[in-house]
N, C-alpha and C positions, 0 to 999 in steps of 0.2 A: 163453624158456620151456624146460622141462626136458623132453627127452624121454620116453616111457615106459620105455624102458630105463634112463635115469638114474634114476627117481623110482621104481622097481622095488630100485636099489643103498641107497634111503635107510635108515637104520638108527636115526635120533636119536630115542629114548626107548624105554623098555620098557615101556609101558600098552599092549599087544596084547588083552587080555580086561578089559574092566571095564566092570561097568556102574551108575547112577548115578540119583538125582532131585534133581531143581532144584525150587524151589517160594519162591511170595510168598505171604504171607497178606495175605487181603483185608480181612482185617478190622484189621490190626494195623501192615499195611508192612511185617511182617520177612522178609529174606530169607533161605535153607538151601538146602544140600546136603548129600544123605548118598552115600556112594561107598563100593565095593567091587572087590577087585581081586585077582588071582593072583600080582603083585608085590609085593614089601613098601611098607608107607610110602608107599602112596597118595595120603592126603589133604596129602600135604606139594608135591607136582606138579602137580594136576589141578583143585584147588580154589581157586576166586578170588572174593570179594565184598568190595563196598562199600556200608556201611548207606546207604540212601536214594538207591543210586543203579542197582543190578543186582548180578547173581549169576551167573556164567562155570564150566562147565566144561569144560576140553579134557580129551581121552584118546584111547586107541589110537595108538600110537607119538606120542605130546604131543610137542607143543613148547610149555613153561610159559610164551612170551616172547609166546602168541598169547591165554592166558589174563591179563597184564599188559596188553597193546594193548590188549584188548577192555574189560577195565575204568578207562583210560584215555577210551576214549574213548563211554563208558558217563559218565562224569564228564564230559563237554564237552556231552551231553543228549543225544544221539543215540540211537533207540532200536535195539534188540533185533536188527529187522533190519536197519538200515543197519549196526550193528556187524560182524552175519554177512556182509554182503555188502563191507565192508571186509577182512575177517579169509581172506575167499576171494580176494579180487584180491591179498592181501601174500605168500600164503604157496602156493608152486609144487608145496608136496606137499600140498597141500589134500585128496588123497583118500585122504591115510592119516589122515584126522584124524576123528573124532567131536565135535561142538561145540556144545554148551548151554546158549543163554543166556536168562536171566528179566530185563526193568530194571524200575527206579520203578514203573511204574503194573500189569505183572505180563504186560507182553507178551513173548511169546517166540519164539524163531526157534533151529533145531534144523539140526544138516544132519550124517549118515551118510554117509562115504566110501565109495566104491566099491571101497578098497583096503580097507578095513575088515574083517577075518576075520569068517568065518561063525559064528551067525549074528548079525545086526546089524541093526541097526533103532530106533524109537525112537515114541513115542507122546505128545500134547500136550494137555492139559487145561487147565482154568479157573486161570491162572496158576500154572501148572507141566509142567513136560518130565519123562519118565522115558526110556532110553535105555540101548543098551545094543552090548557087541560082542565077539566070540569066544563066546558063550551056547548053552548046549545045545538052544536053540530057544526060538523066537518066545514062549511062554509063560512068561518070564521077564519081559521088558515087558511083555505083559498084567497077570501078576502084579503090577506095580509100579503099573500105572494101575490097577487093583480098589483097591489100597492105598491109592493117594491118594484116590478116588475113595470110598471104602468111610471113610474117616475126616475127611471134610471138618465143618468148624465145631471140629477137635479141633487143641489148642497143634501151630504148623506144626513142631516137633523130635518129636512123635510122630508127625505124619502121614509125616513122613521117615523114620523108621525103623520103621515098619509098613510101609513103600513098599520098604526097602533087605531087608527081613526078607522078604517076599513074592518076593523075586528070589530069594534064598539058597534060598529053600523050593520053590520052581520047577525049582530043577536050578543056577541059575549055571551055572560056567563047568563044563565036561569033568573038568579036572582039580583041582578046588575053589578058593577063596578063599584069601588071607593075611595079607591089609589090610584095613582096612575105619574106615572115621569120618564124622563129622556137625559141620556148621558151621554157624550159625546166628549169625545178626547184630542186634543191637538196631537200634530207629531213632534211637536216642543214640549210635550210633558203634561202639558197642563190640559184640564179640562174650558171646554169656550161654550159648553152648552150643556146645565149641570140646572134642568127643572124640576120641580114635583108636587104635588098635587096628593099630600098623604089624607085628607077625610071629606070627601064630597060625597053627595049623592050623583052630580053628573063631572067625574074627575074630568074625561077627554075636556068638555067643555072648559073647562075649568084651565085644562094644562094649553087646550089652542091659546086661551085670551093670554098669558105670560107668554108662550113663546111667539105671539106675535109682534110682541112688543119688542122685547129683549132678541129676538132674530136681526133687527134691525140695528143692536148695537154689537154685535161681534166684533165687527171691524173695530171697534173702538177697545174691546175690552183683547182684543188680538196686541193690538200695537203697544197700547201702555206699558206690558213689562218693560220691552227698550226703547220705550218713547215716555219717561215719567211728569215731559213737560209736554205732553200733549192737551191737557187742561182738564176741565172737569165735566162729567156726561152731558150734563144740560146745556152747556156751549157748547161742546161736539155736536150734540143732536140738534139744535137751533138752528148750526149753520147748517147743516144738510136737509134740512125741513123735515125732521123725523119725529113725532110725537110720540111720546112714549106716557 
């Protein structure tokens, strides 16, 4: 085991500030994550799901290889928390880590390190985690559970980013944001809502204006795998008066 002076020298990843919501719908099985961060290109590190089986988020100095374990063994049926409590006995700098996981049936298990910069914290609702660290204060998570909380029965990729939008609007991080995306999984496998917004100064703004757009063609980009003569976007979206 690593001392605290060794685990003090660790340095592997740069998600120091970011915070995040995990969430299943209950009504539908799909699983999402929306994340934000003062790093670029967040959602390419920190974000891990498989349809039908959980939804993983590591951050605060990540290591992606605990976000890959956890969905591993998420797929062998184990839930939520046996995952957490494997993912802390593997990994010696478990307390620089922030870890969020949702599985299958929407339970969840969460766990804030102690090495985790101020401030940090994280909060757990009716299958869904919000969470977060380096934040100008505790009313950033609050904010994010109102959101989930404040849009339930609504598509789980808006109640994510009414939940990611409610942090930004909170304060975020000290010195702002610069990444920020949303993942969302079918329970056919695929993902139907897959944004990101990896180098802005205002990323939310940035990720609202794409998902407002592209919200409005799921149905379209849903049916194509077994529908290949369904046509092509711009007639889809013409006849239903959708502008994109």
């Amino acid at each position: 085991m690593s001392t605290q002076k060794e685990r003090r020298m660790f340095t592997l990843g740069p998600e120091m500030h970011t915070f995040t919501a995990i969430a299943r719908c209950p009504a539908t099985g799909r699983l999402g994550i929306s994340i934000s961060t003062s790093e670029m290109a967040v959602t390419g590190r920190c974000v891990y799901i498989k349809a039908n089986m959980g939804a993983v988020a590591t951050q605060s100095r990540t290591d992606p290889r605990l976000g890959q374990l956890a969905i591993e063994l998420l797929s062998l049926g184990y839930p939520a928390g046996q995952v957490l409590n494997k993912l802390e006995t593997s990994d010696p700098y478990i307390e620089y880590r922030q870890l969020g996981i949702v599985d299958r049936y929407g339970k969840t298990a969460v766990r804030t390190g102690t090495d985790n910069g101020d401030w940090k914290g994280h909060e757990v609702g009716n299958q869904w985690i919000v969470m977060g660290n380096g934040l100008v204060g505790k009313g950033v998570v609050q904010g994010m559970a109102e959101g989930m909380e404040s849009s339930e029965g609504e598509d789980l990729e808006v109640r994510l980013m009414k939940s990611l939008d409610a942090g930004t609007r909170a304060g975020g991080q000290p010195k702002g944001q610069r990444s920020a995306g949303i993942l969302v999984y079918e329970t056919e496998g695929f993902s139907i809502i897959n944004l990101r917004v990896d180098k802005s100064d205002k990323p939310m703004e940035g990720l609202w204006d794409i998902f407002n757009k592209f919200y409005q063609l799921r149905d379209y980009y849903k049916e194509r795998p077994d529908n290949p003569s369904i046509g092509n976007m711009d007639d889809w979206a013409a006849a239903r008066g959708v502008e994109i």
